[in-house]
Kinemage of the C-alpha trace (Angstrom):
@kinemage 1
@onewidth
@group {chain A} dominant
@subgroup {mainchain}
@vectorlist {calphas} color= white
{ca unk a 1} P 117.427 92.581 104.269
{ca unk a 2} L 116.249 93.861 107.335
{ca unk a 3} L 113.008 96.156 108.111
{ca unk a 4} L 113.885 98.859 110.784
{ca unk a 5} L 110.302 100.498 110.223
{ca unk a 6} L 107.388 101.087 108.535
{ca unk a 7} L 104.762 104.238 108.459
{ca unk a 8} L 101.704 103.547 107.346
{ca unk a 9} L 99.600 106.765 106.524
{ca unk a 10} L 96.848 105.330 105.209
{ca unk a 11} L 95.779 101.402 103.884
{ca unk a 12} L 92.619 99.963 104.121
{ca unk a 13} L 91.359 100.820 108.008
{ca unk a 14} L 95.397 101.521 109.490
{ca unk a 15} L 95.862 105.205 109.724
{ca unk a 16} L 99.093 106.876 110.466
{ca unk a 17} L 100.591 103.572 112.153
{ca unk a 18} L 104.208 103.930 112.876
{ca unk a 19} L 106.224 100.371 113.543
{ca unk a 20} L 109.762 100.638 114.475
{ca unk a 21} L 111.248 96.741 114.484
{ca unk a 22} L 114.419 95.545 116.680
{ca unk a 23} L 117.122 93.190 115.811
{ca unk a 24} L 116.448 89.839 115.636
{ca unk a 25} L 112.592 88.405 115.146
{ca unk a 26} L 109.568 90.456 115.892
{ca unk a 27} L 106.110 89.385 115.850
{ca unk a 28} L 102.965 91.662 115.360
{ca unk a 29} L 100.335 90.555 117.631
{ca unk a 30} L 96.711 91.272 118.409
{ca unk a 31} L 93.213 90.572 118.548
{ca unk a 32} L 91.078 89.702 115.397
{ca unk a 33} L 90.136 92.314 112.828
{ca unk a 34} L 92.794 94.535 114.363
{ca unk a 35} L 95.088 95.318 111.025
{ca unk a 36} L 97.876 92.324 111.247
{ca unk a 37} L 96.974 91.264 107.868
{ca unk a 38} L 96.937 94.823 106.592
{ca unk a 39} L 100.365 95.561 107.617
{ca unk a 40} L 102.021 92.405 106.197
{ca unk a 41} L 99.543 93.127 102.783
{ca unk a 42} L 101.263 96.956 103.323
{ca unk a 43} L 104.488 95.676 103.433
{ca unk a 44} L 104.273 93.201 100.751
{ca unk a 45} L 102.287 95.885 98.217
{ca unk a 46} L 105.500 98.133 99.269
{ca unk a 47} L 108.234 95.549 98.246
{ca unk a 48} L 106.297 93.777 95.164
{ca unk a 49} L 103.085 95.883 94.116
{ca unk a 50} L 100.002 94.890 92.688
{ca unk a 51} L 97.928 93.669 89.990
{ca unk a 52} L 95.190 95.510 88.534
{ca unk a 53} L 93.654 92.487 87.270
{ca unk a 54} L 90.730 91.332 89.151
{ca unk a 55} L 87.282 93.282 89.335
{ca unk a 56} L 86.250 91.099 92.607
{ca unk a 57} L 87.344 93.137 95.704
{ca unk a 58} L 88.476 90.103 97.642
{ca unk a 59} L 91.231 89.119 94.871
{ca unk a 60} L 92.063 92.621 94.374
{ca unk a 61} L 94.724 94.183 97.016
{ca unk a 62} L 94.180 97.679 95.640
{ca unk a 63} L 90.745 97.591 95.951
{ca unk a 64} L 90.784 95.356 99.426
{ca unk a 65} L 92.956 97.697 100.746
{ca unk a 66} L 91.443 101.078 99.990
{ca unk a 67} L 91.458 103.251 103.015
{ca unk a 68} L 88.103 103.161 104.315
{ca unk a 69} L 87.583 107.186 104.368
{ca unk a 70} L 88.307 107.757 100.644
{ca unk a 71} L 92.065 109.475 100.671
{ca unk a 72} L 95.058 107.769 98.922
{ca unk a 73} L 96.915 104.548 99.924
{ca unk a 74} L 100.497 105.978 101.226
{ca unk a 75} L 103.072 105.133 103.702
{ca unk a 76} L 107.071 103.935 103.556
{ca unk a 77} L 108.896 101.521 104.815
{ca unk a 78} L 112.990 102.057 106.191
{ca unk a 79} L 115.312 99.103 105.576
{ca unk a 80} L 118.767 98.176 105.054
{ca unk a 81} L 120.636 96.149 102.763
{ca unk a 82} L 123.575 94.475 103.241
Protein backbone atom coordinates (compact mmCIF):
# COMPACT_ATOMS: atom_id res chain seq x y z
CA UNK A 1 0.00 0.00 0.00
CA UNK A 2 1.21 3.25 -0.63
CA UNK A 3 -0.13 6.82 0.73
CA UNK A 4 0.02 9.48 -2.12
CA UNK A 5 -1.86 12.06 0.26
CA UNK A 6 -3.77 12.98 2.95
CA UNK A 7 -6.24 16.17 3.68
CA UNK A 8 -6.87 16.80 6.89
CA UNK A 9 -9.88 19.28 7.41
CA UNK A 10 -10.11 19.20 10.77
CA UNK A 11 -8.47 16.79 13.90
CA UNK A 12 -7.62 17.89 17.09
CA UNK A 13 -5.53 21.45 16.45
CA UNK A 14 -4.55 20.50 12.31
CA UNK A 15 -6.87 22.45 10.15
CA UNK A 16 -7.17 22.03 6.48
CA UNK A 17 -3.54 20.38 6.21
CA UNK A 18 -2.91 19.00 2.83
CA UNK A 19 0.22 16.29 2.59
CA UNK A 20 1.05 15.04 -0.75
CA UNK A 21 3.88 12.03 -0.18
CA UNK A 22 6.60 10.93 -2.97
CA UNK A 23 7.85 7.57 -3.82
CA UNK A 24 9.97 5.96 -1.66
CA UNK A 25 10.22 7.01 2.34
CA UNK A 26 9.05 10.31 3.64
CA UNK A 27 9.42 11.61 7.00
CA UNK A 28 7.19 14.34 8.70
CA UNK A 29 9.33 16.58 10.63
CA UNK A 30 9.04 19.48 13.03
CA UNK A 31 9.28 21.12 16.19
CA UNK A 32 7.40 19.89 19.39
CA UNK A 33 3.66 20.31 19.80
CA UNK A 34 3.50 21.01 16.08
CA UNK A 35 0.79 18.13 14.93
CA UNK A 36 3.28 15.03 13.94
CA UNK A 37 1.49 12.87 16.28
CA UNK A 38 -1.88 14.11 15.09
CA UNK A 39 -1.32 13.24 11.59
CA UNK A 40 0.00 9.68 12.14
CA UNK A 41 -3.20 9.37 14.97
CA UNK A 42 -5.28 10.89 11.61
CA UNK A 43 -4.00 8.44 9.51
CA UNK A 44 -4.25 5.53 11.71
CA UNK A 45 -8.11 6.60 12.94
CA UNK A 46 -8.59 6.71 8.91
CA UNK A 47 -7.28 3.11 8.19
CA UNK A 48 -8.47 1.31 11.61
CA UNK A 49 -10.98 3.64 13.63
CA UNK A 50 -11.63 3.93 17.10
CA UNK A 51 -12.94 2.75 20.26
CA UNK A 52 -15.52 4.42 22.14
CA UNK A 53 -14.50 2.81 25.22
CA UNK A 54 -12.64 4.94 27.54
CA UNK A 55 -14.19 8.07 29.43
CA UNK A 56 -10.43 9.43 30.21
CA UNK A 57 -9.50 11.85 27.35
CA UNK A 58 -5.91 10.71 27.18
CA UNK A 59 -6.95 6.92 26.27
CA UNK A 60 -9.64 8.12 24.14
CA UNK A 61 -8.55 9.13 20.35
CA UNK A 62 -12.00 10.55 19.64
CA UNK A 63 -12.05 12.60 22.41
CA UNK A 64 -8.01 13.46 22.27
CA UNK A 65 -8.45 14.36 18.96
CA UNK A 66 -11.47 16.64 18.90
CA UNK A 67 -10.79 19.70 16.89
CA UNK A 68 -10.12 22.32 19.27
CA UNK A 69 -12.90 24.90 17.82
CA UNK A 70 -15.90 22.54 18.19
CA UNK A 71 -16.69 21.42 14.29
CA UNK A 72 -16.49 17.72 13.18
CA UNK A 73 -13.37 15.49 12.81
CA UNK A 74 -13.06 15.09 8.77
CA UNK A 75 -10.45 14.70 6.23
CA UNK A 76 -9.34 11.71 3.53
CA UNK A 77 -6.59 10.11 2.73
CA UNK A 78 -5.57 8.96 -1.35
CA UNK A 79 -3.75 5.64 -1.70
CA UNK A 80 -3.15 2.87 -3.94
CA UNK A 81 -3.22 -0.71 -3.80
CA UNK A 82 -1.44 -3.00 -5.60
Amino acid sequence: MKINSIYISAFGGIKNLKLDFNNGFNVILGDNENGKSTVMAFIKMMFYGSDRGSSQIAKNIRKKSAPWDGSAMAGSIDFEHS
